[in-house]
C-alpha positions as CSV (number, residue, x, y, z in Angstrom):
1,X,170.4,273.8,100.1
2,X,167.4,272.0,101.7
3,X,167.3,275.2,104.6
4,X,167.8,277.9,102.1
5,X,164.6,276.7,100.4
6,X,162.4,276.1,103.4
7,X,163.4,279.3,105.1
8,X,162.5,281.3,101.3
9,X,159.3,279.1,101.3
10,X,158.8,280.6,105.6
11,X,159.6,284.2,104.5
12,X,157.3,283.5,101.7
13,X,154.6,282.5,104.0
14,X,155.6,284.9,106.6
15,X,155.0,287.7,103.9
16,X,151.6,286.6,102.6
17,X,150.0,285.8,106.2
18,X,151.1,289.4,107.1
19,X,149.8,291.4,103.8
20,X,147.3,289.1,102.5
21,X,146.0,287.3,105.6
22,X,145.7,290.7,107.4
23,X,143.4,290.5,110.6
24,X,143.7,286.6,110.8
25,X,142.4,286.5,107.0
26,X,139.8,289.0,107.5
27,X,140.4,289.2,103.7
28,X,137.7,286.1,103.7
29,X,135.6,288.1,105.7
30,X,135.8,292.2,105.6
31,X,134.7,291.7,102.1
32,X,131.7,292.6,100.3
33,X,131.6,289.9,97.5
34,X,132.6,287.3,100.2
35,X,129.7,289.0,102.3
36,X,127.2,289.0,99.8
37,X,128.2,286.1,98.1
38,X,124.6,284.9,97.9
39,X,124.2,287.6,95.1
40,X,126.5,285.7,92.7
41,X,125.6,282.3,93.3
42,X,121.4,283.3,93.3
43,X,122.7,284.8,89.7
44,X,124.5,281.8,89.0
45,X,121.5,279.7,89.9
46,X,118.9,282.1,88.4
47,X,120.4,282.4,84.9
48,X,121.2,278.8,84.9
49,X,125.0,279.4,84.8
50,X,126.1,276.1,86.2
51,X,129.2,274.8,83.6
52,X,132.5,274.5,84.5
53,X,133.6,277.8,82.3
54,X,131.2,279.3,85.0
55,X,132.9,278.0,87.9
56,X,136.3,279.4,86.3
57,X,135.2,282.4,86.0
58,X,133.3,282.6,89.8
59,X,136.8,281.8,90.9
60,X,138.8,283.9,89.1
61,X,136.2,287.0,90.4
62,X,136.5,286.0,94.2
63,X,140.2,286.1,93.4
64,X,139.5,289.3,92.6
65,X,137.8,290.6,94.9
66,X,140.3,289.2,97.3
67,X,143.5,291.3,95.9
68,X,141.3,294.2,95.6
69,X,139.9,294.2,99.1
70,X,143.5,293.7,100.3
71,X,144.5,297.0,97.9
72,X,141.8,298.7,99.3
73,X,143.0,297.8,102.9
74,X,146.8,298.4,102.4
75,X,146.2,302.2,101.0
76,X,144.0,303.0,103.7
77,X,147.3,301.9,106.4
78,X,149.6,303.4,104.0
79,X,147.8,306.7,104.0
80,X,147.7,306.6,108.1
81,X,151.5,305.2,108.4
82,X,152.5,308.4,110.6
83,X,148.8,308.8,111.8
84,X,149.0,305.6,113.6
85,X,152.3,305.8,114.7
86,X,151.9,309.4,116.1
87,X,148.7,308.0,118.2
88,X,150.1,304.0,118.9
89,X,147.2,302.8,116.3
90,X,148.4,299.3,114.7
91,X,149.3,299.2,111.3
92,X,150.0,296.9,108.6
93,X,153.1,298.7,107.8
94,X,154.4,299.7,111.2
95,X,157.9,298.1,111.2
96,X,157.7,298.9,107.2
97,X,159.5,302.1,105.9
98,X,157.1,304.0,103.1
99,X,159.2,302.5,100.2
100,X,158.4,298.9,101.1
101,X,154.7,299.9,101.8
102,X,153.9,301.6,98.7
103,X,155.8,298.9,96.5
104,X,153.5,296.4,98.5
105,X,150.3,298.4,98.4
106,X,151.0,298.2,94.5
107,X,151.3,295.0,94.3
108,X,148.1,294.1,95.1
109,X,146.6,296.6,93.0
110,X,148.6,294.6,90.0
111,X,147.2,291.7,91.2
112,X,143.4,292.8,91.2
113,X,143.9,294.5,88.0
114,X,145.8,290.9,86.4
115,X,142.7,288.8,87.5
116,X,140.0,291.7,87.0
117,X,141.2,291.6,83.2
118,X,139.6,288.2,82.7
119,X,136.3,290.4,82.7
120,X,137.7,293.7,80.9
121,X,135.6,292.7,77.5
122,X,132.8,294.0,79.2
123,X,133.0,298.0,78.6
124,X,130.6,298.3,82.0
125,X,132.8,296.4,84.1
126,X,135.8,298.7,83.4
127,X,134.3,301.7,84.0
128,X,132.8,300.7,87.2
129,X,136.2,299.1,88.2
130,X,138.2,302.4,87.6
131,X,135.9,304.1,89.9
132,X,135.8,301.7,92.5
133,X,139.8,302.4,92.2
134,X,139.7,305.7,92.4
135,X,137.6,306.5,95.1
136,X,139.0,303.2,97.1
137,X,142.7,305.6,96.7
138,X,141.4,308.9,97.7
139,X,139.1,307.3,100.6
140,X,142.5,307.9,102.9
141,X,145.0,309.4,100.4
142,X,145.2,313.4,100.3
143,X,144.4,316.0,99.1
144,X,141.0,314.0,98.8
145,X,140.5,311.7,102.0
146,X,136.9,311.1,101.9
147,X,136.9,309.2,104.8
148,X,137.1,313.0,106.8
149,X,133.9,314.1,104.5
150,X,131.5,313.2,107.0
151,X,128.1,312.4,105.4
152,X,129.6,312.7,101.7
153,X,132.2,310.5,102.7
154,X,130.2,308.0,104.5
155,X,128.4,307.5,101.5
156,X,131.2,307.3,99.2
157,X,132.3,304.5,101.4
158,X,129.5,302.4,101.2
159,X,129.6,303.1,97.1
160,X,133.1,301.7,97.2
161,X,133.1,298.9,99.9
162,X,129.8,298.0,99.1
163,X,127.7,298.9,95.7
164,X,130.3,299.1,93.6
165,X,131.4,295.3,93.8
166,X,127.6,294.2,93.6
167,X,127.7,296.3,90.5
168,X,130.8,294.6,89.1
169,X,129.2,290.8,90.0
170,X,126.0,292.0,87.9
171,X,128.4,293.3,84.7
172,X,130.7,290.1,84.8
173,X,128.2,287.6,85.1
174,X,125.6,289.6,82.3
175,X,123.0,289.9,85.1
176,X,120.8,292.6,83.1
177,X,117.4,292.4,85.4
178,X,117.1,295.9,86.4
179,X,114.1,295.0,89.2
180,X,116.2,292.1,90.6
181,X,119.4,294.4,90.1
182,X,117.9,297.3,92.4
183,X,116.4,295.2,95.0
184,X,119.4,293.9,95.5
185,X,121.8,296.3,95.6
186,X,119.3,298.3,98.1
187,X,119.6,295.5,100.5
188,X,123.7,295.8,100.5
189,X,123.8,299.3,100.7
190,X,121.9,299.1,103.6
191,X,123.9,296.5,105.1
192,X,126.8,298.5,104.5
193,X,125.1,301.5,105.9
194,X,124.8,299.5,109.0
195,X,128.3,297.6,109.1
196,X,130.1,301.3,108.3
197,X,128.3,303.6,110.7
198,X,128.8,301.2,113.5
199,X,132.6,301.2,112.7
200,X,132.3,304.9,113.3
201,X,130.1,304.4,116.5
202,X,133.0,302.7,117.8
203,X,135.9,305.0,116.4
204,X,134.3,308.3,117.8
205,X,136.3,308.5,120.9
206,X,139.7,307.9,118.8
207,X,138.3,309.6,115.8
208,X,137.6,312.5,117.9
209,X,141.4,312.3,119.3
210,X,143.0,312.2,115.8
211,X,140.6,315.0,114.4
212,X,139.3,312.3,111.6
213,X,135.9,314.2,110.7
214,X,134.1,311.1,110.2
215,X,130.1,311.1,109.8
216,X,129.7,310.0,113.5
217,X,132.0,312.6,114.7
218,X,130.5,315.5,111.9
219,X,126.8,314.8,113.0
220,X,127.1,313.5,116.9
221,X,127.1,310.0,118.5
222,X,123.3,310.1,118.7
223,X,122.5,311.0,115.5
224,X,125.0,308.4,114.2
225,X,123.5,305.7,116.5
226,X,119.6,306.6,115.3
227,X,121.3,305.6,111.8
228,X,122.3,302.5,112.6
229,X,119.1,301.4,114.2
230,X,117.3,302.7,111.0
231,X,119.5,300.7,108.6
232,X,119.6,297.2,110.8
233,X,115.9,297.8,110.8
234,X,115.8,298.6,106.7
235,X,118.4,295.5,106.3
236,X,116.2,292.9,107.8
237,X,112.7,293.4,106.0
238,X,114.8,294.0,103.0
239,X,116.5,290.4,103.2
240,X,112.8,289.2,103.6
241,X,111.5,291.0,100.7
242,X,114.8,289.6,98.7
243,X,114.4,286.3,100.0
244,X,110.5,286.1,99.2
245,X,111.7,287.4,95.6
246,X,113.7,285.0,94.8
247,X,110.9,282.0,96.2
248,X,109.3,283.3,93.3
249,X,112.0,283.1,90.6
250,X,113.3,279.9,91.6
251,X,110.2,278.4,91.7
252,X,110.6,276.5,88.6
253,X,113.8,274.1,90.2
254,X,113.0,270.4,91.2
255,X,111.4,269.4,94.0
256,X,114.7,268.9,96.5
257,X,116.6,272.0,95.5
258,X,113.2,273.9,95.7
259,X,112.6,271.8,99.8
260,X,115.9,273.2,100.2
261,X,115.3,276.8,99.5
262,X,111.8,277.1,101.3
263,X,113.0,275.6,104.3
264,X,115.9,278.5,104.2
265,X,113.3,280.9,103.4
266,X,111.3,279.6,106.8
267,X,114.6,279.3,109.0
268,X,115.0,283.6,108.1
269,X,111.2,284.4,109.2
270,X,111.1,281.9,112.1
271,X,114.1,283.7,113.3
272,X,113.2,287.7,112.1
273,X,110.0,286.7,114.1
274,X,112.2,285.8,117.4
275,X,114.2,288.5,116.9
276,X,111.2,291.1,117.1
277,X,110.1,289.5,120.3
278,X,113.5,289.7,121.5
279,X,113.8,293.4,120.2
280,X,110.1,294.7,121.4
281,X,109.2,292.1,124.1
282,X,112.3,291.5,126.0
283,X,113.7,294.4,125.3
284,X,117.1,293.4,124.3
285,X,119.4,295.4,122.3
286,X,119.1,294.6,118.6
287,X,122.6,295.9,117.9
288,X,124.5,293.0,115.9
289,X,128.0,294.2,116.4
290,X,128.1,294.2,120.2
291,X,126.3,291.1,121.0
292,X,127.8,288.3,119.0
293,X,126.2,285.2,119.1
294,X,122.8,286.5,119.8
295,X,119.7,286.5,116.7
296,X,120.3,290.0,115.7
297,X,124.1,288.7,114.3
298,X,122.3,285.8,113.2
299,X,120.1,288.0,111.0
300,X,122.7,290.2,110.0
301,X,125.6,288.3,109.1
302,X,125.1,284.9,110.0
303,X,122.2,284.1,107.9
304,X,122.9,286.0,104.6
305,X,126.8,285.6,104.7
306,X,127.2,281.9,105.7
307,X,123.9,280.0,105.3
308,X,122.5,281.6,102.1
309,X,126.2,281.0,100.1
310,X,126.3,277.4,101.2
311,X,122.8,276.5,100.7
312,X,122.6,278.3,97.4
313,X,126.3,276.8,96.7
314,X,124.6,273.3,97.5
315,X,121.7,274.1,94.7
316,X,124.6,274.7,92.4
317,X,126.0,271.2,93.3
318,X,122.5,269.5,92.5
319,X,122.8,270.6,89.4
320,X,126.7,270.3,88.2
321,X,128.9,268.0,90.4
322,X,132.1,270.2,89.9
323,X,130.5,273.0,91.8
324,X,131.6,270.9,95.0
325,X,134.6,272.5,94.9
326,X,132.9,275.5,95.5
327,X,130.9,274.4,98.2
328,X,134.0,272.4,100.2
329,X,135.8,276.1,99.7
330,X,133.2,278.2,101.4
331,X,133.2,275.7,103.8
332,X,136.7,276.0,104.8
333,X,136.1,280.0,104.7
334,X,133.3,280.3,107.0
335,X,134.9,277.7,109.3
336,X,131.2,275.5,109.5
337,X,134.1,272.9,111.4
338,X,135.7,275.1,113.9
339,X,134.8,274.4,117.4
340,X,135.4,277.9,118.2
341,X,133.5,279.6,116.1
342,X,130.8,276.9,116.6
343,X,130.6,277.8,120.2
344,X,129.9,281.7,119.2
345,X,127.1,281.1,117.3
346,X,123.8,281.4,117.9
347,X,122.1,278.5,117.1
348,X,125.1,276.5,120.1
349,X,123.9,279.2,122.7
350,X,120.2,278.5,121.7
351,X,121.0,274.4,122.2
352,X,123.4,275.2,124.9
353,X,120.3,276.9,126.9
354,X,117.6,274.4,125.6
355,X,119.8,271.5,127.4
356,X,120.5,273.5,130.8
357,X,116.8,274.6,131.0
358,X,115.6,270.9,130.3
């Protein structure tokens, strides 16, 4: 009795790892509420939404935002099933006949839809939900497959992975500050722009195999590459504007949260500034994706994903205790305490070379 139950609970396990940790949970990471997660808490802090009913309902969104991005993922490999298998591409569903595949793929979607009900008072919030549905679909499902649009399709992409989910944090957390609201949502579409394109940039040469007419393979490999340049370069003064921004709407918290926040503030321009003598002086390559652990993935992901969330999830704390859960969570999902991923970072290379050049 005792083995029937701990081999349900390892199937159980073994089923969830496979669909919902995909990628060695890259659910936690290929996400744009998880990667801009510094939106929600900044709105969280800004509009003085700090009770526990708050918390709940932060929660209850990342949940979300979780089951979604995993829909979103699973349709996509359902849609390339005999794509993949034709051209030896791995696939979530490769051992999976297309029953089992689509009754998973739904599941999820019941899932995002069960926990994206606990905002569905908010007439906004559906409608920019059922189009973030629909075009997440028909991104890989025919007749539509607007990943094969080229430049329509690259922006539809970034309105789905991207805009869209900032638009839904802003609806169901009654963020109504149409400056704030734009700024914002400027500086994620052009981090998408940049995280999208150079997932093309890498694709081409199998894109080009399989016939997929994405935007890199529609408009050339140099023309897709000057894109990518222009949107890391957009990204980064944009963060610096947002950041400055938000100096100035915060400025009324006490004196430690405020410490707190200005030192963050000084920690991005110390490090934009190193990164332009990197970029212009030593002519390094400022391309985030294919030099991890250097400033430029500092300044794209590093920075904005993992240190803005926790500090801004620490602000939270000063103000209402139970936000520590919070805090110990994103912890755990940016891995501050593995030694591996410590070692890839840039500021352990940066001390790693101080201490061999002293």
């Amino acid at each position: 009795m005792v083995w029937s139950v701990d081999i349900r609970e390892s199937m159980m396990w073994a089923f969830i790892k496979k669909y919902f940790g995909w990628r060695d949970w890259a659910v936690l990471v290929y996400n744009s509420i998880f990667e801009n997660l510094f939106v929600l808490l900044y709105i969280l802090v800004r509009e003085q939404k700090w009770t526990t009913q708050d918390l709940t309902a932060t929660i209850v969104f990342l949940l979300f935002s979780m089951f979604s991005t995993t829909y979103g993922y699973l349709i996509n490999d359902y849609a390339d099933m005999e794509l993949d298998r034709r051209h030896g591409k791995s696939n979530t569903f490769e051992n999976d006949s297309r029953g089992r595949a689509l009754w998973i793929t739904m599941l999820f979607l019941f899932l995002s839809v069960a926990t994206g009900w606990y905002f569905s008072d908010r007439m906004t919030f559906l409608e920019l939900w059922l189009a973030w549905i629909f075009i997440s679909t028909f991104y890989s499902l025919p007749p539509l497959r607007f990943k094969e649009r080229g430049k329509p399709g690259l922006l539809l992409v970034v309105l789905a992975q991207r805009l869209l989910p900032v638009l839904l944090v802003f609806t169901a957390f009654d963020f109504h500050r149409t400056g704030e609201m734009v700024l914002l949502a400027v500086y994620v579409f052009f981090r998408g722009i940049s995280s999208d394109v150079n997932h093309q940039v890498e694709d081409y040469e199998n894109d080009i195999k399989t016939g997929t007419s994405t935007f890199a393979v529609s408009s050339g490999r140099r023309v897709a590459r000057g894109m990518l340049r222009f949107s890391l370069e957009m990204e980064k003064v944009l963060l610096l504007i947002v950041l400055l921004y938000i100096t100035h709407t915060l400025a009324w918290m006490d004196f430690l949260p405020l410490l707190c926040w200005l030192l963050t503030v000084l920690l991005y321009v110390g490090m934009l500034l190193f990164g332009y003598k990197q970029q212009w002086v030593d002519q390094k390559d400022p391309n985030p994706f294919s030099h991890p652990g250097t400033v430029f993935q500092f300044l794209h992901h590093s920075y904005p994903s993992v240190i803005l969330s926790l500090v801004l999830s620490l602000i939270l704390v000063y103000f209402e205790p139970v936000f520590i859960l919070l805090f110990i969570f994103l912890l755990w999902v940016r891995r501050v305490f593995s030694l591996e991923m410590i070692k890839k970072s840039f500021v352990y290379n940066v001390i790693r070379k101080a201490g061999r050049d002293a």
